[in-house]
C-alpha positions, 0 to 999 in steps of 0.5 A, spaced: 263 104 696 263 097 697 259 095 703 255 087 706 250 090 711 248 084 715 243 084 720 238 080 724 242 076 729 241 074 735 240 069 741 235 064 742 233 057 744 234 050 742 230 049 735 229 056 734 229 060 729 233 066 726 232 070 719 239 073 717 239 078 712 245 081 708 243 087 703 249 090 699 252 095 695 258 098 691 258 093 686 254 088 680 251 084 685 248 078 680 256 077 678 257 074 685 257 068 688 253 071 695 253 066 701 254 066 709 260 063 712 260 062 721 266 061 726 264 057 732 268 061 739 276 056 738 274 054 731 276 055 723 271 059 720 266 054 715 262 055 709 255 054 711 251 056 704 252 060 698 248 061 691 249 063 684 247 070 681 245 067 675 242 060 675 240 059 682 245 054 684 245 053 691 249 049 696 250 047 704 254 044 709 252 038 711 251 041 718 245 044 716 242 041 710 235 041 711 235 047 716 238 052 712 235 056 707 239 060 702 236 066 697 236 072 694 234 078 691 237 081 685 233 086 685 233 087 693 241 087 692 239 082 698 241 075 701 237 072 706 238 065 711 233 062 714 235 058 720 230 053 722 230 048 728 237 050 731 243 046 735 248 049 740 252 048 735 250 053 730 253 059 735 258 064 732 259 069 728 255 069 722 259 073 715 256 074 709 260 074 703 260 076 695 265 072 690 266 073 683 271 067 683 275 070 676 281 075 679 279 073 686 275 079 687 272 077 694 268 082 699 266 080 706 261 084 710 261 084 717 259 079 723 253 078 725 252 074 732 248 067 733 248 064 739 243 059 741 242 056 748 240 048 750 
């Protein structure tokens, strides 16, 4: 059974940090693209990372370049965010999700809530 277990949400304060994690199962995990995507309450759901399985490539939104880390762990079948230093803005629910692009093979996992407060 294909499964994206999320964990590690949670509410803090302005400039707090937060560490979500996402483990996984079912599949050939270092075949997908693994990232995190977030819906803020009223708006559309946005990318906010992802990272290759093979080469390490990473990429961010623009919102939390600087804040945010991505990684993984291929043995693990794990992938991580380190949210650093956040906003207001950064509320919602956080999915984890697993791409492997050709034959648009696509799983999601389970959001998680983020809320922080000013």
């Amino acid at each position: 059974e294909v499964q994206l277990q999320a964990s590690g949400g949670g509410s803090v304060q302005a400039g707090g940090s937060l560490r979500l994690s996402c483990v996984a199962s079912g599949f050939n995990f270092e075949q997908y693209i693994i990232g995190w995507f977030r819906q803020a309450p009223g708006k559309e759901r946005e990318g906010v990372s992802c990272m290759d399985g093979y080469d390490g490539k990473t990429v961010y939104a623009d919102s939390v370049k600087g804040r945010f880390t991505i990684s993984r762990d291929n043995v693990k079948n794990a992938v991580y965010l380190q949210m650093n230093n956040l906003k207001p803005e950064d509320t919602g629910v956080y999915y984890c999700n697993a791409d492997l692009v050709v034959g648009g093979v696509n799983y999601w996992g389970k959001g998680t809530q983020v809320t922080v407060s000013s």
